[in-house]
C-alpha positions in Angstrom: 11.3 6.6 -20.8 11.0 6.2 -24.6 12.3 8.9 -27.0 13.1 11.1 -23.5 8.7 11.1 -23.1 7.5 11.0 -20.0 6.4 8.6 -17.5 3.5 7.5 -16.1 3.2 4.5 -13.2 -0.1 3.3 -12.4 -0.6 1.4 -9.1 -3.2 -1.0 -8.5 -3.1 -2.1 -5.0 -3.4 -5.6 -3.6 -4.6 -6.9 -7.3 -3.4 -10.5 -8.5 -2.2 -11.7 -11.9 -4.5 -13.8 -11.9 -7.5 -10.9 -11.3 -6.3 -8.5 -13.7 -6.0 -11.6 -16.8 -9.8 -13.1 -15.3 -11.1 -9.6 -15.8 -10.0 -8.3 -18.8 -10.6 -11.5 -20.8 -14.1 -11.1 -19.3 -14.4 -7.8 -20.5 -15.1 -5.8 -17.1 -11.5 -4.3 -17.9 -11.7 -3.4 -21.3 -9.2 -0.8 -21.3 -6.7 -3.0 -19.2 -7.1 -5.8 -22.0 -5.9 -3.5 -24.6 -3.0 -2.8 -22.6 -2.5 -6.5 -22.0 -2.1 -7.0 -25.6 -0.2 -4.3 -26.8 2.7 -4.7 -23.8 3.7 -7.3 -21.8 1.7 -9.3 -18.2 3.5 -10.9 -15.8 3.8 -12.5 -12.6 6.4 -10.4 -10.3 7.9 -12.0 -6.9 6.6 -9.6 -4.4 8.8 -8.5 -1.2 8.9 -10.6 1.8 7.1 -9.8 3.6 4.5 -9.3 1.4 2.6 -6.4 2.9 2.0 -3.1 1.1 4.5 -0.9 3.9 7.1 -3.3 2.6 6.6 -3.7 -1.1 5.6 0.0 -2.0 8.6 1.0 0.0 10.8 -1.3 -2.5 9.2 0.0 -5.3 9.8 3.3 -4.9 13.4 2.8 -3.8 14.5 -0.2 -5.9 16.3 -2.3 -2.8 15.2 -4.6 -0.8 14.0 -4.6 2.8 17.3 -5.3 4.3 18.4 -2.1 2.7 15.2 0.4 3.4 14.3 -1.0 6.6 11.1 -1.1 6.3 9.9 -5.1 7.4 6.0 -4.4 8.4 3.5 -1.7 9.3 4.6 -2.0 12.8 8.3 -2.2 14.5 9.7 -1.7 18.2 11.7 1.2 19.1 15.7 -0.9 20.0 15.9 -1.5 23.4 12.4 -1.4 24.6 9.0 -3.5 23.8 7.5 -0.2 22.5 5.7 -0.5 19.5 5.7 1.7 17.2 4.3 2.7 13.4 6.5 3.2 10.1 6.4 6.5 8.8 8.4 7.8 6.1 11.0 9.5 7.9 12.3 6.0 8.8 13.3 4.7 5.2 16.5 4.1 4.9 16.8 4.6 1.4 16.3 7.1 -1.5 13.2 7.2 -3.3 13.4 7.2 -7.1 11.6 11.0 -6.7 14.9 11.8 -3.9 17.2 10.5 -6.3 17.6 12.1 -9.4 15.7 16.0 -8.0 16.2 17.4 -11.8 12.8 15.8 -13.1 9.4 17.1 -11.9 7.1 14.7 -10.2 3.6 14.1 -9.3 2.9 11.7 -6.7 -0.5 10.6 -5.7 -1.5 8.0 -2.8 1.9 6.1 -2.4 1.3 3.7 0.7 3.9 4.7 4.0 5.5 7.8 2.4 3.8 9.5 5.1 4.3 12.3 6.5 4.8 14.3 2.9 8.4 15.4 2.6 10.0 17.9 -0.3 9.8 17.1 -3.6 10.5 19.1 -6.9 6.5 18.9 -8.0 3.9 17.4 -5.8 3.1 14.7 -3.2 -0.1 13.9 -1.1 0.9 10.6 0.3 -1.4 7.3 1.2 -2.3 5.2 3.9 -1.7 5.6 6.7 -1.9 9.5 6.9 -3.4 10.3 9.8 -2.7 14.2 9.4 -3.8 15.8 5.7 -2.3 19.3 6.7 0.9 16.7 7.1 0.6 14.6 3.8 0.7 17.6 1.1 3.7 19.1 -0.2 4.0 21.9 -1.2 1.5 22.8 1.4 0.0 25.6 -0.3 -2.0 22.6 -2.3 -3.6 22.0 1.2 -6.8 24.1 0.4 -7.2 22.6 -3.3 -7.2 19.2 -1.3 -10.1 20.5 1.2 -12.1 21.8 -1.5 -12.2 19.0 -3.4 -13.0 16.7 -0.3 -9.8 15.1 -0.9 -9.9 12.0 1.2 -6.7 9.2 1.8 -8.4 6.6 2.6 -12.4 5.3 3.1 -13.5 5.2 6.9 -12.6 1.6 6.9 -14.2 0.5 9.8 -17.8 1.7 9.1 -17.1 0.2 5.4 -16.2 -3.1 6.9 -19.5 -3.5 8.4 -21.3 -2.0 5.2 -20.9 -3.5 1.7 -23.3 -0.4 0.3 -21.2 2.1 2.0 -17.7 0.4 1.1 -18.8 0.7 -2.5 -20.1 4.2 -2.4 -16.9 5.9 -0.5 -14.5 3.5 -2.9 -16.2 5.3 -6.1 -16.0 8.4 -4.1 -12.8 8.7 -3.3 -11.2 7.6 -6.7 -13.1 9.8 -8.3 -12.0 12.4 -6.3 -8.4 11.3 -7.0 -8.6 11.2 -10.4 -10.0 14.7 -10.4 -6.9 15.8 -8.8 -4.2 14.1 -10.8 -6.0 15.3 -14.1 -5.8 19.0 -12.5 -1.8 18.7 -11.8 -1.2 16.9 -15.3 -2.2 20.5 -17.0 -0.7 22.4 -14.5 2.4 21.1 -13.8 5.1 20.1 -16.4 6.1 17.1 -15.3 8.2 14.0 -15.9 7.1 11.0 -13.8 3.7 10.7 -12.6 2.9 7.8 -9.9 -0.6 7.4 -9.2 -2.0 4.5 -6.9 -5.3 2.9 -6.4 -5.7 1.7 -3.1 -9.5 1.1 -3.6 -8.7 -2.5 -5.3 -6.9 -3.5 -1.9 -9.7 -2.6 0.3 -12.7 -4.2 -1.8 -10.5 -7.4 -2.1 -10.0 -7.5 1.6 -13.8 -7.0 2.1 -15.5 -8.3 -0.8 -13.3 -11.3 -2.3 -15.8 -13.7 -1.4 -18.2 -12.0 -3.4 -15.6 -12.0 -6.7 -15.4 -15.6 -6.0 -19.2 -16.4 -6.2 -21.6 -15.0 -8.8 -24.4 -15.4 -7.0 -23.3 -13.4 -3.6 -25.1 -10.0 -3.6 -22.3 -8.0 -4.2 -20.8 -9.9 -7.2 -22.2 -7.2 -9.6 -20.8 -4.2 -7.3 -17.6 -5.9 -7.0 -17.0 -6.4 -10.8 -18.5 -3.0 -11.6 -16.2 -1.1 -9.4 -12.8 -2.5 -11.0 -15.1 -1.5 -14.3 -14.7 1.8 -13.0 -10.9 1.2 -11.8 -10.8 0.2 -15.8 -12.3 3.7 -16.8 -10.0 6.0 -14.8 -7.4 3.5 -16.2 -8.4 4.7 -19.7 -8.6 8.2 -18.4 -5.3 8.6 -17.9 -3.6 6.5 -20.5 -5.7 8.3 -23.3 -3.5 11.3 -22.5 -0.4 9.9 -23.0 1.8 11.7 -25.7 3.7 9.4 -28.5 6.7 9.3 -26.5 5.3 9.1 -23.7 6.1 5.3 -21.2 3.6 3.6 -18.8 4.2 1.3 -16.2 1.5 -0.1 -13.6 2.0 -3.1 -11.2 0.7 -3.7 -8.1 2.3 -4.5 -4.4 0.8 -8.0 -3.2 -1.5 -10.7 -4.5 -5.3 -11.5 -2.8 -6.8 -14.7 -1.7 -10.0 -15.8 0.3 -9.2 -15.5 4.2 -10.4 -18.9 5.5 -8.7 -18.9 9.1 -6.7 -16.5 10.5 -3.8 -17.8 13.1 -2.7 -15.1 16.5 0.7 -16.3 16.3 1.5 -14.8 19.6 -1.4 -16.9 20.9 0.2 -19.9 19.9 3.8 -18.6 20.8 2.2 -18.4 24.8 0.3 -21.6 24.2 4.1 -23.4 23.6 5.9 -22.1 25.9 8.1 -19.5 23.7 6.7 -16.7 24.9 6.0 -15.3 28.5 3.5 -12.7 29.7 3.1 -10.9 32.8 -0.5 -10.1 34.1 -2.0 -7.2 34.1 0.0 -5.5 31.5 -0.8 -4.9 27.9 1.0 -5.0 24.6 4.7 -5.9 23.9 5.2 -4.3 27.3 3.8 -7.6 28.5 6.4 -9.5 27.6 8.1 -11.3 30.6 10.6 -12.8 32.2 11.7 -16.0 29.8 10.3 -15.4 26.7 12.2 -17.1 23.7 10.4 -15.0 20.8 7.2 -13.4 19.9 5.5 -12.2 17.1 4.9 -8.7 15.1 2.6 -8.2 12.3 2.8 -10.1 9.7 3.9 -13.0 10.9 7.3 -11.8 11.7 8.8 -14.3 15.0 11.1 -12.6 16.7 13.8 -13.9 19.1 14.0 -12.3 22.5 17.7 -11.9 21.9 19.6 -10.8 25.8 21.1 -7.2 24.9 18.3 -5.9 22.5 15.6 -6.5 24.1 14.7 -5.4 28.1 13.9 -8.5 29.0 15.7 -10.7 26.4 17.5 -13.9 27.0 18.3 -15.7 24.6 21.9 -15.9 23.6 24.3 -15.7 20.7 24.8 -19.3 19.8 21.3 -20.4 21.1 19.5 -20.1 18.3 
């Protein structure tokens, strides 16, 4: 932090260089163009995997997988074929907001720092937060959240199906979030401020085809909504003091899905992997398997001595 200012990081989920440079030289980002030209743009080599429980969970440590633990959205308890979801009580590591408990923080829609655990300022973490009495610290913020309609994420599976609806809850919900993080920024004196937009993950997900060609229906919506990603952008750089430092990155890149491979499917089509009838999930796993697969795209071996039904052997591999 410059001059002992403050900091703010601004996260822009699931956005590419490539994205960002296209828009702001097109001038649907004006704000982010300024930026672009008075700091620095660059490519950065995202985790591997390349998934946002990974990557946000390096960003907010600074070490890699191998050292938070954190490899998917997804893992299996040891010893069984249980599955089982990352939460935050899992990560191995520190977070920068764990590490040094003297500065004040204010942190806003992290992805997989769920559920919210103490912190000297505030937290009300992101997806997946299935509990919002469990993602606020301190809880007494709990009833600010309610009133404002505070949302973590868009109900993604009715938004799937509608573009109108996917557009209207995105605007929504940043807004809301925005709302929130301009309340604490005169309330609280803080010293590192991480805000996230997870909004730019879920319209690329859903609407990249549309960025892609001008002529789809939704070209307009989709440009118009990172206009407005642009504006709260400007929002909260416009009230940055002299001294003040700003960061902002994003977790992952974004491409056009063209086929999508079950690699599990094709495991049991080869021969590697094994299931018995009747039974569903990992727990299916039988008798034989040489490896399967967890999300994303992580092939496992069925190693004998970690796994119930594991058999193959140190040496085999």
């Amino acid at each position: 932090m410059a001059g002992g200012g403050r900091l703010l990081i601004i996260g822009l989920d699931g956005v590419p260089y490539s994205l960002i440079r296209d828009l702001a030289e097109r001038g649907v980002m004006p704000n982010m163009a300024g930026l672009i030209e008075e700091g620095v743009l660059t490519k950065m080599a995202p985790t591997i995997p390349d998934v946002s429980a990974v990557s946000w969970s390096t960003i907010i440590t600074g070490v890699n997988p191998g050292e938070h633990g954190v490899y998917g959205f997804t893992n299996l308890l040891r010893g069984t074929y249980i599955l089982t979801f990352h939460d935050f009580t899992k990560l191995k590591a520190p977070t920068f907001w764990q590490t040094d408990k003297l500065k004040r923080y204010v942190v806003i829609n992290v992805p997989s720092t769920y559920p919210a655990s103490e912190i000297n300022g505030f937290i009300v973490t992101g997806f997946v937060s299935p509990d919002l009495k469990k993602a606020v610290y301190p809880p007494e913020y709990l009833s600010l959240l309610q009133e404002m309609g505070y949302r973590v994420d868009i109900d993604v599976a009715r938004c799937r199906q509608s573009p109108m609806l996917l557009f209207s809850e995105l605007s929504e919900t940043l807004d809301t979030r925005l709302k929130l993080c301009l309340r604490l920024w005169s309330e609280l004196d803080w010293d590192v401020t991480m805000f996230v937009i997870t909004g730019t993950d879920r319209v690329g997900h859903f609407q990249w085809k549309a960025y892609l060609d001008e002529d789809d229906r939704w070209h307009g919506a989709f440009l118009e909504f990172f206009n407005h990603v642009d504006r709260v952008i400007g929002e909260l750089v416009s009230r940055l003091r002299r001294n003040d430092g700003l960061i902002m990155l994003s977790d992952h890149g974004m491409e056009l899905l063209e086929v999508e491979v079950n690699l599990n499917a094709y495991l049991a089509s080869e021969g590697y992997l094994r299931l018995y009838k009747g039974r569903r999930g990992y727990n299916a796993i039988a008798e034989g398997t040489l490896a399967f697969a967890l999300e994303p795209s992580r092939i496992y071996l069925n190693w004998e001595g970690r796994y119930p039904r594991g058999c193959v052997k140190k040496g085999e591999e």
